[in-house]
N, C-alpha and C positions, 0 to 999 in steps of 0.2 A: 369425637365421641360417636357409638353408633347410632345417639338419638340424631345427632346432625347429619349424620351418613344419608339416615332413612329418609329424611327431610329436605335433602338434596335430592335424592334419587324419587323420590315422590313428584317432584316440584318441575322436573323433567318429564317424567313420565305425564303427568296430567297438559304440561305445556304440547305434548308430541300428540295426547289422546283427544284431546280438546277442539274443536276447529277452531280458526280464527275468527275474531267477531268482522263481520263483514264490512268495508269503510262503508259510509252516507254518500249515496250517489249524489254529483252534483245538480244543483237546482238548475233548470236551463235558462239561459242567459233571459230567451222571451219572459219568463216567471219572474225573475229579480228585476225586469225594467218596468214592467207591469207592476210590479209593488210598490217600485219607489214611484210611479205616477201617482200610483192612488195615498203613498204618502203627503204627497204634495195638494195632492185634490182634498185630502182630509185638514190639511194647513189651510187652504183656501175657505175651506167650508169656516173653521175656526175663523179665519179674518171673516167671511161673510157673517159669523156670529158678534163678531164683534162692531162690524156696520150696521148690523140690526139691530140684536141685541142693547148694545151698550148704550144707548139713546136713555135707557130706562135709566143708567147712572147717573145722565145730567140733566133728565126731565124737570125734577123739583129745584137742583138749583140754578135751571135757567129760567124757569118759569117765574123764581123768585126774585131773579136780576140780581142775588148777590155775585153769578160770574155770568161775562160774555160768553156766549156759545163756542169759539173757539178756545177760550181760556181752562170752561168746564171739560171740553172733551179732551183736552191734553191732561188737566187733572186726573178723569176719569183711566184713562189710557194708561198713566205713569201707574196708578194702585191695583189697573188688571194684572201689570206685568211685575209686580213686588209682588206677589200674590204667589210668587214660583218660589219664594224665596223658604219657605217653612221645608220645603218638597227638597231642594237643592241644598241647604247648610248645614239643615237638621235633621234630614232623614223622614220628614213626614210620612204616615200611610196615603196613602191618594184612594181613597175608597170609592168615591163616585168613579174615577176610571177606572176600578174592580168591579163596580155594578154595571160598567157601559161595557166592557170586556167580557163578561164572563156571567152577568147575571139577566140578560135579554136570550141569549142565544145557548144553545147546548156547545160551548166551543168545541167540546172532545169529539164528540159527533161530526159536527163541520171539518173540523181540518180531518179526521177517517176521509171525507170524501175529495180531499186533494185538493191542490192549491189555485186549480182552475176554478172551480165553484166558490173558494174562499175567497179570490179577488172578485169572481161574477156578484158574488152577495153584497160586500163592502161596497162593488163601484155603485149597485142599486140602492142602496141604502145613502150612500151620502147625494147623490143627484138628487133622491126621491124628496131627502131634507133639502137641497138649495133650491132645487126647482121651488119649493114650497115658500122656504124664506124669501126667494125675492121675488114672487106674487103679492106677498100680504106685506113687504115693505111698499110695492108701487101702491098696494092697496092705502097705505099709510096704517095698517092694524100693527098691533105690538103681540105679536102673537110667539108660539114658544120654540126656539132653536133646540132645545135638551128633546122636545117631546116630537118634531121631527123628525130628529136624529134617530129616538126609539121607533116611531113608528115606518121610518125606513127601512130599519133593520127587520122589525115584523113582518113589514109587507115583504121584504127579498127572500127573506127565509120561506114564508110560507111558498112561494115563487121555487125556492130552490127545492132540491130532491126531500131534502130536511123533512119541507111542509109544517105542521102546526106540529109535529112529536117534536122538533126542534127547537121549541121556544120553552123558556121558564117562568112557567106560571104565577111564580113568588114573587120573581123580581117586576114581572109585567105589572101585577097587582098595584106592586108597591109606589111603583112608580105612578099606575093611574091613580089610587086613592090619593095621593098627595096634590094629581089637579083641581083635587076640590080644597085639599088639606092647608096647602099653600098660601092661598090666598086668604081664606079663611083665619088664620093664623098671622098672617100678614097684617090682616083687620084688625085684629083683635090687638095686635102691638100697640100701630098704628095709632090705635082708640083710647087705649091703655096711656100709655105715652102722651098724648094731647092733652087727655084729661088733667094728669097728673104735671105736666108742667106747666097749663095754663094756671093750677093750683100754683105752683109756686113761686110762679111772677105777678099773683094776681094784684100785689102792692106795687107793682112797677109801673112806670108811664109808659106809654104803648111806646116812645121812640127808643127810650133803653132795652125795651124788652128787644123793639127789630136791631138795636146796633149790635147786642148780645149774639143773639140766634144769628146774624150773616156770619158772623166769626165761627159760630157753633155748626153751620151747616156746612161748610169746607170740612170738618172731621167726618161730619154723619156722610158727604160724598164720598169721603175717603171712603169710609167702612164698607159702605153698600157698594163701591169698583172692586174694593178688596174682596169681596165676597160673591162679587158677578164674576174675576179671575177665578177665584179658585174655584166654585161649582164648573161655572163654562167650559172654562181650557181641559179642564179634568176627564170630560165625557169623550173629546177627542184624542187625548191622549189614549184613553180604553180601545177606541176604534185604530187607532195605527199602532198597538199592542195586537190586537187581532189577525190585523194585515201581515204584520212581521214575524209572529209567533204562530198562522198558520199558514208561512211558505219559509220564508227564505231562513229566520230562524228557528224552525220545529225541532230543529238538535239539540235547540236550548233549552228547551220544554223541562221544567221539572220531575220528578217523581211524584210530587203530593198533586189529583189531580185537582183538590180542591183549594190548593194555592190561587191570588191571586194573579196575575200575569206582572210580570218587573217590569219596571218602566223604567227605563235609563233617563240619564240627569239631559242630555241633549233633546228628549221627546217634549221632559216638563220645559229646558228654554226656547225650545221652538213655538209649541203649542202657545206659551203664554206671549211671544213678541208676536203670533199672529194674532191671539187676539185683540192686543195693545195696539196694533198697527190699524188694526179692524176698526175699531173704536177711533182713532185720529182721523177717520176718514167717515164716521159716524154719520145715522139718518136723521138729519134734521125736520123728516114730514112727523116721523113717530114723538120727535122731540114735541111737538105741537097739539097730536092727540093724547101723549101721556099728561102734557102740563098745565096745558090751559083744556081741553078737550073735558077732562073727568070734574075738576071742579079749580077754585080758583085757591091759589096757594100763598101763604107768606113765610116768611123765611122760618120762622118757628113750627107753622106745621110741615115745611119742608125737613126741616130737621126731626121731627116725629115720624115721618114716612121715612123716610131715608136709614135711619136709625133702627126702626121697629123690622123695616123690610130688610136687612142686614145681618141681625141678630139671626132671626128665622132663616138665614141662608145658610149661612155661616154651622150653625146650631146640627142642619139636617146633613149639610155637604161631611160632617165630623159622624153622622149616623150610614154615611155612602149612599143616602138617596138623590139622584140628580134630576132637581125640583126647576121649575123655571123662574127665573127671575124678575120676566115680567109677569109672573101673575100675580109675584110675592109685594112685588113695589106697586101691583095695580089695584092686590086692596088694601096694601097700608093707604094709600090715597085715597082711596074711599071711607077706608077708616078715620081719615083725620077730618076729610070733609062732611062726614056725617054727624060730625062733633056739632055740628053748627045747623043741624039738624039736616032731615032728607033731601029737601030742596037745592041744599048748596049741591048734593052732585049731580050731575047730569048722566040720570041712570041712561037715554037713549044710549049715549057714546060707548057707555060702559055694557050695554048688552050686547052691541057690535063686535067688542072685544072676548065676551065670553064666545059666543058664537063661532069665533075667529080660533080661539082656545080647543072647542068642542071638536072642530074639525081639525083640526092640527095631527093628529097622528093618524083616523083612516084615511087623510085625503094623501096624507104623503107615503103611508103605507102601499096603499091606490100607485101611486106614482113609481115607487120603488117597485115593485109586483109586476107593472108593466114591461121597465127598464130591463129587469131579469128575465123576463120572457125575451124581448128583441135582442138583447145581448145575447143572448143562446142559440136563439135561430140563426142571426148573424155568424156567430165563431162555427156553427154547424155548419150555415153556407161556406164556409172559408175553407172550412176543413181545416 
């Protein structure tokens, strides 16, 4: 027909008028070995999260002797890493590595400025978080690897060409109101919680009540590993989304720019076996200021803290805020020990830890801000 005629001849003529879309120049080899370092350095930082970190999973139930210290951290360890499994069979959203990804930083902006600045930013941002973490581990503080991790990224940005028009206000926000939110929240579980189940063993003889709760704190560990995986590993997953989506794979970049960034199924089993491996190799100093340090615990109110600081993880990690988990299990603990009035906690140890808290994102921000300056003189010397 000459509808088909025209439409052949059309279909010609725009392929002959049209230029060719031009191929994606190759990334240069230095740029792809450089990413995948810093993917590895972001693994590590995760197992570093989870040596630090992860102590806050087995603090209440070692301190309560329902498990030996090696027994807890394998427990602990085994629920970080099941913790992938919603992400990997079901298709979960992972919204906390959409806020670490894409809701700290202007991505769009960052990778415009090419892939040299996107690795300089990332390697200062996660140094500026480890240097930090393993200060306040030899410190013995339980201080926060999420809030590092953001204030790394702060401080390299502000460091990079970026400077502060490169950060997002919303998300920065969200994240500081929750270092008060957190814990707070945590408390109030915590309190909740104590209250309410000392009510309802109040007819029980205190040895049934402890043979109950050692049984019942094995779940509440569960719950609160299970809920340190998913927030934890989530926030690293967002940072080697960054690494990958602004170099080696920017072709794959969406059209919606307010998508979040995909995370393939290998990032969630990597990200959560480092921080299960993190965790087996766990800080036994922290384990000591989380569980005897704040007040003294038995196996019921460990199951109240455990339980209460779990829910509230769990609860915010489903909202995409990436909340820390030791602030949240530091004052369900307070929360439960305050049951028993002021006295039982030892607020000294506990102002140490806020302290330890307060400074957590300018000092590693600080630390990241510097690393991006030396890094750049450095590659400038090199040429």
């Amino acid at each position: 027909r000459a509808e088909d005629v025209a439409n052949v001849i059309e279909g010609i003529v725009l392929e002959h008028a049209l230029p060719a879309r031009p191929r994606t120049a190759a990334m240069p080899t230095s740029v792809v070995v450089v990413a995948v370092g810093l993917v590895l350095l972001a693994l590590a930082f995760d197992f570093i999260n989870g040596f630090h970190d992860a102590a806050n999973s087995i603090a209440t139930v070692v301190s309560t002797r329902v498990l030996s210290p090696i027994a807890a951290v394998a427990w602990a360890a085994f629920f970080n890493f099941i913790a992938a499994a919603p992400a990997l069979f079901f298709g979960a959203e992972l919204k906390v590595a959409a806020t670490m990804g894409k809701g700290i930083i202007e991505f769009k902006a960052l990778r415009l400025l090419g892939p040299n600045v996107v690795l300089m930013v990332v390697f200062a941002a996660l140094m500026g978080a480890i240097v930090w973490n393993l200060l306040t581990w030899w410190w013995g503080l339980p201080s926060s690897s999420s809030h590092a991790l953001a204030g790394g990224m702060i401080g390299a940005t502000i460091a990079s060409p970026l400077g502060v028009g490169g950060l997002l206000g919303a998300g920065i926000l969200k994240i500081s109101m929750f270092i008060v939110l957190s814990p707070l929240i945590g408390m109030t579980l915590g309190t909740t919680m104590m209250v309410a189940t000392t009510w309802i063993v109040q007819r029980m003889t205190p040895a049934k009540v402890d043979r109950w709760f050692r049984k019942l704190q094995l779940v509440s560990a569960a719950i609160f590993s299970y809920s340190h995986g998913t927030n934890d590993a989530q926030k690293v997953m967002g940072v080697i989304a960054v690494i990958l989506y602004g170099t080696v794979w920017s072709s794959k970049m969406g059209s919606d720019p307010g998508a979040p960034l995909p995370i393939d199924n290998w990032i969630v089993f990597a990200c959560h076996s480092a921080i299960g491996l993190g965790t087996m190799f766990g800080g036994w100093r922290i384990v000591k200021t989380m569980g005897h340090g704040l007040t003294k615990l038995q196996p019921i109110g460990g199951f109240c803290a455990e339980t209460g600081g779990g829910v509230t993880i769990l609860a915010l990690a489903h909202w995409g805020i990436p909340v820390s988990t030791t602030h949240t299990i530091t004052g369900a603990i307070v929360g439960v020990g305050a049951t028993r009035g002021t006295r039982a906690v030892r607020w000294g140890v506990a102002g140490r830890i806020i302290w330890a808290w307060i400074f957590t994102i300018p000092a590693a921000g600080i630390v990241a801000a510097v690393l991006y300056g030396v890094t750049h003189l450095v590659l400038g010397l090199v040429g």
